[in-house]
Phi, psi and omega in degrees: 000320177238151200222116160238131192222113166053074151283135180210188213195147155212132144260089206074243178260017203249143185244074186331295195241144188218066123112085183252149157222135172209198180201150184223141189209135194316126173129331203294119162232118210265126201216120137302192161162109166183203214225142183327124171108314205249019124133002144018264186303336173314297220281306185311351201230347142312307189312305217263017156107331199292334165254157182232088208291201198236359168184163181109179173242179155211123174230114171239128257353072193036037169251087212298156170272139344257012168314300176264047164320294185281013176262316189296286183336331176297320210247022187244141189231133176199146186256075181280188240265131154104319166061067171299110194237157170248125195277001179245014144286175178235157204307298204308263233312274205356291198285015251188279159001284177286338186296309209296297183305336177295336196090020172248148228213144164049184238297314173288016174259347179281335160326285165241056146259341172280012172272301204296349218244293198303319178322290169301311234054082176242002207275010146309317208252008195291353161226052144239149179308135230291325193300326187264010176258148194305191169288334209285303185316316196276315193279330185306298186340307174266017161280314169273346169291000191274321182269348190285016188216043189011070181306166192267316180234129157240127184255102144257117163321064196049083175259023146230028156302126178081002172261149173290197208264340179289309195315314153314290197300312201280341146334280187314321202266353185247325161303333169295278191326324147354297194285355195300313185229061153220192210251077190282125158222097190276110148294135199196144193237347184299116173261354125337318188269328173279317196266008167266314153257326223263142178274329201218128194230159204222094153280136147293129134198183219350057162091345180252149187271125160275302161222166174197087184217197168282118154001270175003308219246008175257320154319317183274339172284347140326129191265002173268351180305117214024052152261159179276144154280157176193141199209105169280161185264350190178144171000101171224196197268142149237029180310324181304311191281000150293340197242000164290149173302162175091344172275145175233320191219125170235140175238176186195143203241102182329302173290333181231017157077024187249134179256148193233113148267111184246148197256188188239165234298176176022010198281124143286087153343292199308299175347289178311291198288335170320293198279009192261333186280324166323326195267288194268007161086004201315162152259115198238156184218347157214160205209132172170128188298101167278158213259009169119118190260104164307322150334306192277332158335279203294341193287310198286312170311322213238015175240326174273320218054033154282159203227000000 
């Protein structure tokens, strides 16, 4: 459904976006992922017509941008940075508003602004003004004019800034349902929200694509992935557990005493190291496989330029 081929972006002498290509297809909920600055919100406001990039193609549903802007936009839903309201409305004007400019009419717009309304859960706030309501509220707010007119794609911009962490879940829990046949594309620097929603994550930075994979295989690229933890209740010797096979590295944390054996490539540890403490009584009081820090990932791609 969306085709992107050598997309680049410029202002002046600064280059936003530097020859991005992918493909998207219904199902896809899509994790943007970079570090503030790394043309993110750019790219998303090309998709949707609102930039007009400075070389490349885009094409959605087998429709270039922007020659067929305004046919593609119906059917596109997007939340952008800040989630911008005319603030001396109330979510219902609001949302009343946008179904009308949307094309929608009689019993179905009243239908679904109460869907939409049941969704966020905005139905405390539908009449106060959009300005007095918190950040949390003002981003549902733009969540549901993104959704109310059940778009084929939705592009949101970071759509759970400011909200709390219950607020956060039913975000999430609504994007999925969202996502069974449509196109989800979240920008984001949170990386919890990709390994939460997203099936497919996208690094970004200075305008160049870094991956482009599952969570899964960015987790796995990690230098803590299956390495072991081990945390003794008291003093022992562990000199030993540097020279079992299969270790390539031992760290040691001065302050809590917990030692990290990282293995070498593909090697399963937890085994070795099990039986080794088993043998010698260490007093040990946790043993455990770590599953890998997307952090530490994304920290080595958008800092190093590593792959």
């Amino acid at each position: 459904m969306i085709s992107v081929k050598n997309l680049s972006m410029s202002f002046g002498d600064f280059k936003a976006v530097d020859n991005l290509s992918f493909d998207i297809k219904p199902g896809d909920i899509v994790g943007f992922l970079g570090p503030n600055g790394a043309g993110k919100s750019t790219t998303m406001k090309m998709l949707t017509g609102f930039l007009n990039p400075t070389a490349g193609e885009i094409r959605i549903f087998e429709m270039p941008m922007p020659e067929s802007a305004t046919a593609i936009q119906k059917q596109i839903g997007y939340l952008p940075e800040g989630a911008p309201a005319y603030g001396d409305m109330t979510p219902l004007q609001f949302l009343n508003f946008i179904a009308e400019i949307r094309g929608l009419k009689g019993e179905n717009k009243k239908q679904r602004i109460k869907e939409v309304i049941e969704q966020v859960e905005l139905g405390d706030m539908l009449d106060r003004p959009i300005e007095n309501l918190s950040k949390g509220f003002k981003r549902r707010v733009g969540l549901a004019q993104a959704i109310i007119h059940d778009p084929d794609i939705l592009i949101l911009d970071e759509p759970t800034d400011g909200l709390d962490p219950n607020q956060k879940h039913q975000v999430r829990e609504l994007i999925q349902n969202l996502s069974k046949d449509k196109i989800v594309i979240i920008s984001t620097h949170i990386l919890e929200e990709v390994s939460a929603v997203c099936n497919r994550a996208m690094i970004i930075a200075g305008g160049k694509m870094l991956f482009d994979a599952s969570p899964e295989e960015l987790v796995k690229r990690s230098k803590y992935y299956k390495a072991v933890g081990i945390h003794f209740s008291k003093l022992a010797d562990i000199s030993g557990l540097a020279e079992l096979e299969g270790v390539a590295e031992m760290e040691v944390d001065s302050q809590s005493g917990k030692v990290t054996l990282f293995p070498d490539k593909d090697v399963d540890l937890l085994p070795v190291v099990a039986d080794y403490i088993q043998q010698r009584n260490l007093p040990v009081d946790t043993l455990y496989t770590e599953q890998g820090r997307m952090d530490d990932v994304f920290r080595m791609m958008t800092t190093e330029g590593a792959l």
